[in-house]
SELUMDO-519281 format. One record per residue: chain; x, y, z of N, C-alpha, C in turn. Coordinates in Angstrom, 3 decimals. Example, Ala and Ser with C-alpha at 12.3 -4.5 7.8 and 13.67 -1.06 7.14 Angstrom:
<nodes>
NODE   cadena        nc1        nc2        nc3       cac1       cac2       cac3        cc1        cc2        cc3
NODE        A     13.190     -5.690      7.800     12.300     -4.500      7.800     13.200     -3.300      7.800
NODE        A     12.850     -2.250      7.080     13.670     -1.060      7.140     12.900      0.030      7.870
</nodes>
This chain:
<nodes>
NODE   cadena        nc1        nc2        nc3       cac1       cac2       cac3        cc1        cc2        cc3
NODE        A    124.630    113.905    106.328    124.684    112.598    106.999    126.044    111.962    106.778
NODE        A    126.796    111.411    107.971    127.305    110.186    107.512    127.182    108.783    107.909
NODE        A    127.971    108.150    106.917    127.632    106.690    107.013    129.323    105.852    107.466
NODE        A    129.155    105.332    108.442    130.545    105.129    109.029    130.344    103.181    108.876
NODE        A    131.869    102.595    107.852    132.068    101.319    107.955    132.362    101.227    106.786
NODE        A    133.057    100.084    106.187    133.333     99.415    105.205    132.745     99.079    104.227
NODE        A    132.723     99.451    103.110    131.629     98.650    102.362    131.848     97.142    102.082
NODE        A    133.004     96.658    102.174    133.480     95.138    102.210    131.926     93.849    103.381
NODE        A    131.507     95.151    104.161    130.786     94.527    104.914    129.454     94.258    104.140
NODE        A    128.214     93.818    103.715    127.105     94.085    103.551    126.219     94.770    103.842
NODE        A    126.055     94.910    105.131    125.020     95.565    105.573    125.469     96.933    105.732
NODE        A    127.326     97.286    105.800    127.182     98.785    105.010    126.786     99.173    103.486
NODE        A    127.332     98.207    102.764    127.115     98.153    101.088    125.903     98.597    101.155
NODE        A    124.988     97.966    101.652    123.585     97.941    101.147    122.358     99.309    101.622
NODE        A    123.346     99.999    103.120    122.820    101.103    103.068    123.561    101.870    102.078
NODE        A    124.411    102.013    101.976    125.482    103.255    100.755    124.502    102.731     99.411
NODE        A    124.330    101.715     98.965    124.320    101.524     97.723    122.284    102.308     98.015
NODE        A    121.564    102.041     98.612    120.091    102.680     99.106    120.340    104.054     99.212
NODE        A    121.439    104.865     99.463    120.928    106.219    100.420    121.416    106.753     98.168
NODE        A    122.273    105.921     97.383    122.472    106.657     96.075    121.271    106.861     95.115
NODE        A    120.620    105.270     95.696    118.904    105.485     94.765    117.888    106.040     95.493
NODE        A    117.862    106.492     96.739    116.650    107.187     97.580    117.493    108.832     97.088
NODE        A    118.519    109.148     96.746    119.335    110.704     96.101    119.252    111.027     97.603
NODE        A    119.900    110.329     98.593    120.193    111.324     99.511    121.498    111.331     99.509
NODE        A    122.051    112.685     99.818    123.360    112.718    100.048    124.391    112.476    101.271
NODE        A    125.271    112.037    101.090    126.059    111.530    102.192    127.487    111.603    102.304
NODE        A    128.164    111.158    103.290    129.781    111.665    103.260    129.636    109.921    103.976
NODE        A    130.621    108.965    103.432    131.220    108.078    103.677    132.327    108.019    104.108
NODE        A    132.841    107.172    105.298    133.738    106.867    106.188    134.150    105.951    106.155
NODE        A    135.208    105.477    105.319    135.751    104.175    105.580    136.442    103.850    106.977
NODE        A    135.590    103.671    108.173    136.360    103.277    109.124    136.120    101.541    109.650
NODE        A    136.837    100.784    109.793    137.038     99.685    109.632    136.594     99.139    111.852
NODE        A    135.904     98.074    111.712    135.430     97.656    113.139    136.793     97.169    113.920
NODE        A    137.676     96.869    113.079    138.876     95.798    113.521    140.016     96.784    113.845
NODE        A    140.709     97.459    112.262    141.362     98.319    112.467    141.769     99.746    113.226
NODE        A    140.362    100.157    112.905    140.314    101.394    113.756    138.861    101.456    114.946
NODE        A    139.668    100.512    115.697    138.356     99.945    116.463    138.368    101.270    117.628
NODE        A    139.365    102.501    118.307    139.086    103.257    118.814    138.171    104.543    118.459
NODE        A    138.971    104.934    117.077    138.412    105.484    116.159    136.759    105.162    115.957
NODE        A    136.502    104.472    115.531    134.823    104.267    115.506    134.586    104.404    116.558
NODE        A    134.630    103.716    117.910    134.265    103.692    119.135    133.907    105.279    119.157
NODE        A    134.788    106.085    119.084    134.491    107.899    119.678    133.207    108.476    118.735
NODE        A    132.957    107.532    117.551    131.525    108.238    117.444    130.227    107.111    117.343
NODE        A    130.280    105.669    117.775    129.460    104.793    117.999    130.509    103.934    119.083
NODE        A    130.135    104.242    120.550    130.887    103.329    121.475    130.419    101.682    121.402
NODE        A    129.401    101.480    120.836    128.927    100.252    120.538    129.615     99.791    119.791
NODE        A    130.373    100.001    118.669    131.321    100.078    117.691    130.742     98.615    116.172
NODE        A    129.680     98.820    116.082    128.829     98.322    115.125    128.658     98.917    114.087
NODE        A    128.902     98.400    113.485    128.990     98.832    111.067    127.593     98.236    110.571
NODE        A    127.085     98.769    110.345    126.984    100.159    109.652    126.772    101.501    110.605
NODE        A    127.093    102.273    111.410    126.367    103.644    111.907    126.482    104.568    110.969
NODE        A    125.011    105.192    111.144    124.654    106.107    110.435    124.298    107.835    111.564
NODE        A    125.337    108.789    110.822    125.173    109.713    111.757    124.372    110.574    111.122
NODE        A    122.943    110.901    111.579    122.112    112.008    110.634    122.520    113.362    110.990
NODE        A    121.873    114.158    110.339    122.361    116.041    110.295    122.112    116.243    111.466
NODE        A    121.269    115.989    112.152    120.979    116.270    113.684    122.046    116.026    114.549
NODE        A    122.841    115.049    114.148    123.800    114.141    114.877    122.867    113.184    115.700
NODE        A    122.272    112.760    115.520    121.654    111.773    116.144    122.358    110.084    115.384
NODE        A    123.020    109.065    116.398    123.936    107.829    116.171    122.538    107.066    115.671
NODE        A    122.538    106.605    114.781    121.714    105.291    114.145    122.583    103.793    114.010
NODE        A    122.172    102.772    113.972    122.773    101.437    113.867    121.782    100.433    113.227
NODE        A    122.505     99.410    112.930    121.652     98.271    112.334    120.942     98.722    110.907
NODE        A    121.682     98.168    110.027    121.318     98.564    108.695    119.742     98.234    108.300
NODE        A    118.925     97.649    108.915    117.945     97.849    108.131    116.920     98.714    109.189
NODE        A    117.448     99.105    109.999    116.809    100.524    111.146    116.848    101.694    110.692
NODE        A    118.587    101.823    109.695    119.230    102.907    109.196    117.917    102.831    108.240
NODE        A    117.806    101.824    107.123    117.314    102.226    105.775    115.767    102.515    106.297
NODE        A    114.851    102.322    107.363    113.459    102.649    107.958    113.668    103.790    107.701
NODE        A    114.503    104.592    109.070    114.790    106.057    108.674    115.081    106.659    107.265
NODE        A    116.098    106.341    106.608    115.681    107.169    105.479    115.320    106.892    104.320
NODE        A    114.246    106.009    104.313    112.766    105.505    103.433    111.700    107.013    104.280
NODE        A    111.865    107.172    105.342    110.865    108.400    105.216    111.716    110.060    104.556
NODE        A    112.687    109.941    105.026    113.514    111.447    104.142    113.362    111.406    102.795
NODE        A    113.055    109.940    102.284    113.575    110.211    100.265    111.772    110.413    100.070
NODE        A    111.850    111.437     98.503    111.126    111.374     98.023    109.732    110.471     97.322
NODE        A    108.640    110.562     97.503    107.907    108.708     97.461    108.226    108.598     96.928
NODE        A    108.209    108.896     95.092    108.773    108.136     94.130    110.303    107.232     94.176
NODE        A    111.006    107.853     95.227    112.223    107.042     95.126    112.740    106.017     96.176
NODE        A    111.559    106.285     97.012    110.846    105.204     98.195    111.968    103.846     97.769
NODE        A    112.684    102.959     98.536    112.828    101.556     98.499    111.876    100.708     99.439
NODE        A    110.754    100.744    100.100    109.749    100.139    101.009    108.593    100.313    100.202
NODE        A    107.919     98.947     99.823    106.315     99.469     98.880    105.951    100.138     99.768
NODE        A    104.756    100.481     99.497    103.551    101.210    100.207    102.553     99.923    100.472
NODE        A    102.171     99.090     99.578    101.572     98.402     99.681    101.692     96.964    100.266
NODE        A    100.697     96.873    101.276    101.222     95.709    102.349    102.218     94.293    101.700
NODE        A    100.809     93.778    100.417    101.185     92.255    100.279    102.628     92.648     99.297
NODE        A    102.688     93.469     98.480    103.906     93.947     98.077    105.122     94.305     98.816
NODE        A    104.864     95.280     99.907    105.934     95.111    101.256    106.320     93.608    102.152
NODE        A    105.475     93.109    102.128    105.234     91.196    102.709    106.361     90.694    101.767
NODE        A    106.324     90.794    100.860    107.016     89.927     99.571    108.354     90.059     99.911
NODE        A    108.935     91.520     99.667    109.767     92.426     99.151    110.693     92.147    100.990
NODE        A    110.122     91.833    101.945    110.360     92.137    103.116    110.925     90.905    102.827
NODE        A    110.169     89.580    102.527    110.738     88.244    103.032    111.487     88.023    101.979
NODE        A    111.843     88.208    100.937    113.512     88.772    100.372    114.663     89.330    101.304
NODE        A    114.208     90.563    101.759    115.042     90.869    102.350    115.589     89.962    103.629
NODE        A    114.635     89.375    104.406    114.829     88.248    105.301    116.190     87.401    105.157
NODE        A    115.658     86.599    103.769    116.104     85.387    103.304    117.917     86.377    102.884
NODE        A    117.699     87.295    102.248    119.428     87.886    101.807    120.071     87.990    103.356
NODE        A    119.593     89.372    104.307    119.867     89.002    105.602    120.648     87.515    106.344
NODE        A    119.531     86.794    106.134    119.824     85.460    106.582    121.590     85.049    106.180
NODE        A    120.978     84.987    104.854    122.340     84.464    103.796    123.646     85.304    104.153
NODE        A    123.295     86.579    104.544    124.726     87.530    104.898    124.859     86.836    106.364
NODE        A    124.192     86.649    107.097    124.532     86.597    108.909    125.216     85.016    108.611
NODE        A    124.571     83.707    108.031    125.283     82.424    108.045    126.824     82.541    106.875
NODE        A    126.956     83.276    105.991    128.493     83.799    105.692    129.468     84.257    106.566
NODE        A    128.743     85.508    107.470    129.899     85.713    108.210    130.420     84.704    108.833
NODE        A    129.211     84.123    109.690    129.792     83.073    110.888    130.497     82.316    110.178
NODE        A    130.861     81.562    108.903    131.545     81.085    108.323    132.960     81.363    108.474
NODE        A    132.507     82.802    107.808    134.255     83.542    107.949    134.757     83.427    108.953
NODE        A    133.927     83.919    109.919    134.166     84.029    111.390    135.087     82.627    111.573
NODE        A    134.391     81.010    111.509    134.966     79.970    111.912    136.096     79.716    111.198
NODE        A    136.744     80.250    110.230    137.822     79.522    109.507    138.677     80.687    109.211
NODE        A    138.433     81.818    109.877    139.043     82.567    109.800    139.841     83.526    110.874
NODE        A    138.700     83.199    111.936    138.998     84.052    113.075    139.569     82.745    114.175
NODE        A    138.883     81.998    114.204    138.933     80.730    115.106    140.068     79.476    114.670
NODE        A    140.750     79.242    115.452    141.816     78.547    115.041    141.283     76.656    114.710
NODE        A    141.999     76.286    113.949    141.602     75.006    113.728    141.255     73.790    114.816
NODE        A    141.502     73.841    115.490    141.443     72.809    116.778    140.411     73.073    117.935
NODE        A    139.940     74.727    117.372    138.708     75.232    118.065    137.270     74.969    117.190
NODE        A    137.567     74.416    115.859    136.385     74.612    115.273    135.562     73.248    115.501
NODE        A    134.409     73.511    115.542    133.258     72.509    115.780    132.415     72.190    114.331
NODE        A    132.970     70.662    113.923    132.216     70.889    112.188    130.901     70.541    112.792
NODE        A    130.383     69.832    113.348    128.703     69.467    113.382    128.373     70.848    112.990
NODE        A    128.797     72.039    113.581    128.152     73.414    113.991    128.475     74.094    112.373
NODE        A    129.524     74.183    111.619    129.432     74.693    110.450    129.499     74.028    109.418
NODE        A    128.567     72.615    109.517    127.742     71.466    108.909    126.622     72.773    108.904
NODE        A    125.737     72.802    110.255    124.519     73.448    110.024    124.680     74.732    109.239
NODE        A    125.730     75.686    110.040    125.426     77.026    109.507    125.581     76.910    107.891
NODE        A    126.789     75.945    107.118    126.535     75.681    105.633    125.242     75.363    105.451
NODE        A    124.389     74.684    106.161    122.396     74.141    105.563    122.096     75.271    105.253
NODE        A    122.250     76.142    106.148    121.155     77.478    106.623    121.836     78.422    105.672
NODE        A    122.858     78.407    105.044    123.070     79.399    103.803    122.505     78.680    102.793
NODE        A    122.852     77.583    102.373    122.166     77.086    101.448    120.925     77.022    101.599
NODE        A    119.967     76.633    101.949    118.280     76.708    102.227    118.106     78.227    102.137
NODE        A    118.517     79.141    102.484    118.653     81.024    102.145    118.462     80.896    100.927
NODE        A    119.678     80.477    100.053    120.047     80.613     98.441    119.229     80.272     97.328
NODE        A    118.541     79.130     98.215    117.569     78.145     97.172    116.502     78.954     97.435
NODE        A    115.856     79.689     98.465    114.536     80.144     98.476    115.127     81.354     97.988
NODE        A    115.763     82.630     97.931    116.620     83.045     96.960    116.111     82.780     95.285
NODE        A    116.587     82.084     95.238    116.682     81.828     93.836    115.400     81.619     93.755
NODE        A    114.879     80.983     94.426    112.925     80.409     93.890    112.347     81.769     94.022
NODE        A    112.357     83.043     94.218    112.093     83.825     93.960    112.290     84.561     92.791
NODE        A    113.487     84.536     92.579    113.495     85.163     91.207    113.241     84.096     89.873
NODE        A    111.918     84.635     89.415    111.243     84.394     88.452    111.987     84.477     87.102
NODE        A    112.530     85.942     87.238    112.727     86.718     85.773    114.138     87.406     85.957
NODE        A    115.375     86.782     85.964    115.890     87.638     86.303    116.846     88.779     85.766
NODE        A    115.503     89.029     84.736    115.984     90.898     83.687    114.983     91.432     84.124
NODE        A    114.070     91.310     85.344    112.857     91.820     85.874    113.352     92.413     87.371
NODE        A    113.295     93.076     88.087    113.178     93.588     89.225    112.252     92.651     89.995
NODE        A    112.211     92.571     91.343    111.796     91.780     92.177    110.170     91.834     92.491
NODE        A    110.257     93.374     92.557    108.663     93.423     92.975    107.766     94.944     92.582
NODE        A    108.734     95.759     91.481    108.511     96.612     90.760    108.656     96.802     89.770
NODE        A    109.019     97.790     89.090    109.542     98.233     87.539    110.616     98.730     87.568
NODE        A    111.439     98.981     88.887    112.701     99.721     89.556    113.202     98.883     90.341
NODE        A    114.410     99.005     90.679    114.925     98.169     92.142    114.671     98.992     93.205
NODE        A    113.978     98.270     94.180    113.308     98.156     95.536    114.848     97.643     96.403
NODE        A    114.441     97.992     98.051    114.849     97.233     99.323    115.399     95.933     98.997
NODE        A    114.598     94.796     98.504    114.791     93.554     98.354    116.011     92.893     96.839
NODE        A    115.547     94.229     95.966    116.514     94.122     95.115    118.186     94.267     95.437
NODE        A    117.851     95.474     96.132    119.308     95.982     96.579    119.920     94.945     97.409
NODE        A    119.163     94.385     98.410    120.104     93.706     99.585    120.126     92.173     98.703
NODE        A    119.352     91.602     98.020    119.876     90.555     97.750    120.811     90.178     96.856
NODE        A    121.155     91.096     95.776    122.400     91.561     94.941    123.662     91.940     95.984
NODE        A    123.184     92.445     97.155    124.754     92.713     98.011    124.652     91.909     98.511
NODE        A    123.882     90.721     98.995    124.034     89.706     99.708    124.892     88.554     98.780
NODE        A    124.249     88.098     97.720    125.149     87.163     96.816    126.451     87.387     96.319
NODE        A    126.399     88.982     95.922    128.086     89.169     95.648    129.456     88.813     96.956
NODE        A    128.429     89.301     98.575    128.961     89.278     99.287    129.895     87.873     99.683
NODE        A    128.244     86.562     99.487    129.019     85.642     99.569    129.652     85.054     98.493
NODE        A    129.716     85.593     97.248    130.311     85.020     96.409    132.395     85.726     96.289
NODE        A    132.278     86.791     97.081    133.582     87.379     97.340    134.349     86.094     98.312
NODE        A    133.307     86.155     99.856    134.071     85.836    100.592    133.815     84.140    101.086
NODE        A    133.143     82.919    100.532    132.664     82.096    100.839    131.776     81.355     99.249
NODE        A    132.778     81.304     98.754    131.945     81.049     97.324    132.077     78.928     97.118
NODE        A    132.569     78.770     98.058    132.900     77.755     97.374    131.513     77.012     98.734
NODE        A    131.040     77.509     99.258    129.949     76.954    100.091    128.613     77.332     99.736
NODE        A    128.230     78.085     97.988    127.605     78.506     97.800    127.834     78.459     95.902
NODE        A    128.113     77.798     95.860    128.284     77.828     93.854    127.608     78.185     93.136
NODE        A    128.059     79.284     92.606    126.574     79.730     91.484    126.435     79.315     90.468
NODE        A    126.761     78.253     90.041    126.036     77.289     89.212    125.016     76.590     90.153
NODE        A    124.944     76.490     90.987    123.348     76.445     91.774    122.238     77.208     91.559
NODE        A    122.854     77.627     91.446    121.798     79.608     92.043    122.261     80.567     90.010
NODE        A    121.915     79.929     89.060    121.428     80.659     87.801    121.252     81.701     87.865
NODE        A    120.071     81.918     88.442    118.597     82.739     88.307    119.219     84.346     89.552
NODE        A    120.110     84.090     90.458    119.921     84.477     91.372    121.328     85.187     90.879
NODE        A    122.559     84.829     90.067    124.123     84.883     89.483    123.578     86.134     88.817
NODE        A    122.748     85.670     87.994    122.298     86.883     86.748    122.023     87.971     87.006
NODE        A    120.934     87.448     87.779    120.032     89.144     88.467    120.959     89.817     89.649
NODE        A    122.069     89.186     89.962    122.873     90.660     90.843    123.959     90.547     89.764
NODE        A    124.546     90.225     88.665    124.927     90.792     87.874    124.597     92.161     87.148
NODE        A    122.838     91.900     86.882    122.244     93.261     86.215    122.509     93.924     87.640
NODE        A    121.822     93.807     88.267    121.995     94.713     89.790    123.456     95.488     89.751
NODE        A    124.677     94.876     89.757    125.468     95.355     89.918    126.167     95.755     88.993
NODE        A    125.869     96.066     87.783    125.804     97.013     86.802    125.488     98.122     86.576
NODE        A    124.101     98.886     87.561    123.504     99.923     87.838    124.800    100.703     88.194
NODE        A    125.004    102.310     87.949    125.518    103.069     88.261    125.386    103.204     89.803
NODE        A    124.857    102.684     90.451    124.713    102.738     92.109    125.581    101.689     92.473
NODE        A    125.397    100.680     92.385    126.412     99.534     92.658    127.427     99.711     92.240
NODE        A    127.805    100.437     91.016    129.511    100.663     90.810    130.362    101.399     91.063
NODE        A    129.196    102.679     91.778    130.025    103.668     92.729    129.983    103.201     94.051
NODE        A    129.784    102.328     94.287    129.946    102.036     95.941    130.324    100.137     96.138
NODE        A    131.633     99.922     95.275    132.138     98.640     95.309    133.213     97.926     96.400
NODE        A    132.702     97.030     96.590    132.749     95.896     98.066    134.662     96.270     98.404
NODE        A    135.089     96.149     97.171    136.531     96.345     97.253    137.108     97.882     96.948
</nodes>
């Protein structure tokens, strides 16, 4: 398989950092959406990060489509999706809420970064700042324990993406998100990103 995009992005991080604890193997592509925007194009013309190219060659997209697919290739025991509904329910609306928190960062970046000053609309990244913050806080009200895993005895789906979600915005948008807010939430992707999986597959 490969996995084509940046890990700077999240939603590549978070499949690379999944396909090391499901032990599947993979060949990574640092090809960049911006830089080598032809380059990607010739093997995803859609030119969307994360694509995932399986052995078949069959083009996959959208990181949490990618990780469906190979939650059935890994072994159960090394499964990141419970089996069990109200446990998958849980573990899912984690993943939601990190999701969330990665999509209202970018647009951030996006406005103060991509968009020139005289184009930006604050009413509009008034809201999108609510909607990361309201993410962070339900975020954090989740984690209970955070020297505990989310919803196992291992890190799960929900573990993984919400540890790449907070580092993410704490790289690129930290000052709209202070983790002296968020304790509970600082700690536990600290342990997270301590795991030998997270440190072979770092944002930078």
């Amino acid at each position: 398989m490969r996995l084509i995009g940046m890990l700077d992005s999240p939603y590549v991080r978070r499949v690379a950092v999944s396909l090391d604890l499901l032990g599947l193997g993979f060949e990574h592509e640092s090809v960049s959406v911006f830089r080598h925007y032809e380059q990607f194009a010739a093997i995803n013309p859609v030119v969307k990060a994360p694509t995932l190219v399986t052995d078949e060659g069959v083009v996959l997209m959208d990181s949490s489509l990618i990780l469906e697919h190979l939650d059935l290739l890994a072994a159960p025991e090394r499964r990141l999706l419970p089996a069990d509904p109200l446990v998958r329910a849980r573990c899912q609306r984690i993943v939601g809420l990190a999701l969330a928190a990665c999509e209202k960062t970018v647009q951030l970046v996006y406005e103060h970064e991509l968009r020139p000053p005289e184009r930006r609309h604050e009413p509009w990244i008034e809201r999108v700042r609510g909607q990361l913050g309201q993410a962070c806080r339900l975020l954090e009200a989740e984690i209970a324990d955070p020297d505990a895993w989310l919803v196992a005895a291992r890190p799960m789906q929900c573990d993984v993406t919400a540890a790449v979600a907070w580092s993410f915005i704490q790289l690129m948008r930290a000052d709209d998100a202070p983790a002296a807010l968020y304790p509970r939430l600082a700690a536990f992707t600290r342990r997270a990103e301590a795991l030998a999986e997270f440190v072979g597959r770092p944002m930078l």
